[in-house]
C-alpha positions, 0 to 999 in steps of 0.5 A: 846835863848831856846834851842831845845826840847830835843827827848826821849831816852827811859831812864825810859822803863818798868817803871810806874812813879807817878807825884803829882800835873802833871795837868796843864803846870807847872812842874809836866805836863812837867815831866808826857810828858817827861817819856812818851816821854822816853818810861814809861811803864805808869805815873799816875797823881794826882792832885787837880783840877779834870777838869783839871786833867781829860782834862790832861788825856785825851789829853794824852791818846789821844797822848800816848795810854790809857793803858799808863795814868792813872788819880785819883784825889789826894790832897796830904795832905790827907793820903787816897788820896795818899794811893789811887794815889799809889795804882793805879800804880798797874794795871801797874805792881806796882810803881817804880818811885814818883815825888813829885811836888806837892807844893803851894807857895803865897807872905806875909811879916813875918809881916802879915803872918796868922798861917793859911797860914804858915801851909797850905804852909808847910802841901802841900809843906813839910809835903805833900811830906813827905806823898808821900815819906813814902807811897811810900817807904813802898810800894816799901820795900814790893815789893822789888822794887829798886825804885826811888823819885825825889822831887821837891824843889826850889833855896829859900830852899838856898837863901833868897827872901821877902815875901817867909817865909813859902815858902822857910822853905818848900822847905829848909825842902824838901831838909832836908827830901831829904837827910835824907829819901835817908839814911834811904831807901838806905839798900833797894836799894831806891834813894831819890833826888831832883831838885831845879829849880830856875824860870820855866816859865809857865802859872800858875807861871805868873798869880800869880806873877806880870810882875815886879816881873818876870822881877826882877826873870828873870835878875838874871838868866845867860842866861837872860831867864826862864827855860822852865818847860822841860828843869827842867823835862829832869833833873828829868828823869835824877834822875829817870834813870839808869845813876844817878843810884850812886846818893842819897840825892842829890839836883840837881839844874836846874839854871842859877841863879847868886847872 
């Protein structure tokens, strides 16, 4: 049974969030509906697929006002792109909060794996987040910004599952890069965390993975269900809050996953 979807609090007022890859119904969109939700003073989108980041912004600038959205095409793998995904938080008072939930995933067998496959997964993935993390930072250094970035990992940086080679080495390396750049930023008064859901149902998930496949996912979940991508989005506002404000490199998992 899903549980009822949880009201906002007003956990993130007065502060202008960044979510990377936040078009569509997975994660990311989750994540930019719950900080308006929890009162954000704007969240700026970013994503790859400008049809449905524009249809994103509109939809919720319609819903939340449009001096609270803001939308700028952003593939992460490009520095001038995040540079200017960041820079757009400033019409709203400068950047406090990134969530880095950009991420590309895909099934291969070490076997057949391609170098060209294993280094797109890693350059989006790791090295992606990894962008976003030190432009952010150097953003929120020079402002004296006590800010916030929750990163986007998964239960395959722990534990193993075929054909998710370079998938899993990236999401391993997300929650390395989480733990190391929290100490290198935490003098500046900078919290690094992530979260690492184990399955998230949502549209995108399910045309890219077989129903036997999701099956086989969802029977080792506790509750007998996929997370709803909101229910992975209220732990991520948790991050991003004053009431995780002693928690750093820290990867929080949202799972009900069993061995």
């Amino acid at each position: 049974m899903i549980p009822d979807y949880v009201p906002g609090h007003s956990l993130l007022s007065g502060r202008t969030v960044v979510v990377t890859a936040a078009a569509g119904a997975g994660i990311g969109a989750a994540v930019v509906r719950r900080c308006l939700e929890e009162d954000a003073r704007a969240v700026v989108l970013g994503d790859v697929h400008k049809r449905r980041l524009d249809e994103a912004a509109e939809a919720l600038r319609d819903e939340f006002g449009a001096d609270r959205v803001s939308a700028v095409l952003c593939d992460v793998t490009n520095s001038d792109d995040v540079e200017a995904l960041l820079a757009a938080a400033d019409a709203f008072g400068g950047l406090d909060v990134l969530v880095n939930n950009a991420g590309l995933g895909g099934t291969s067998s070490i076997l057949e794996m391609t170098d060209e496959s294993w280094s797109r997964v890693l350059d989006v993935t790791l090295t992606g987040t990894m962008r976003c993390t030190r432009a952010a930072a150097r953003r929120m250094v020079a402002a004296g910004t006590r800010g916030v970035i929750v990163n986007n990992a998964s239960v395959v940086g722990w534990r193993a599952q075929a054909g998710q080679a370079h998938y899993a080495a990236a999401k391993a390396g997300v929650m390395a890069l989480t733990r190391c750049s929290a100490l290198d930023l935490a003098p500046h008064g900078i919290r690094v965390n992530a979260v690492s859901p184990s399955l998230a149902m949502h549209p995108f998930l399910a045309k890219v993975t077989t129903d036997e496949a999701l099956a086989e996912l969802t029977s080792r979940e506790a509750f007998g269900r996929a997370a709803e991508p909101w229910e992975v989005a209220n732990v991520v506002v948790f991050l991003a809050g004053d009431y995780s404000s002693y928690l750093t490199g820290e990867v929080v998992s949202v799972s009900s996953q069993h061995p």
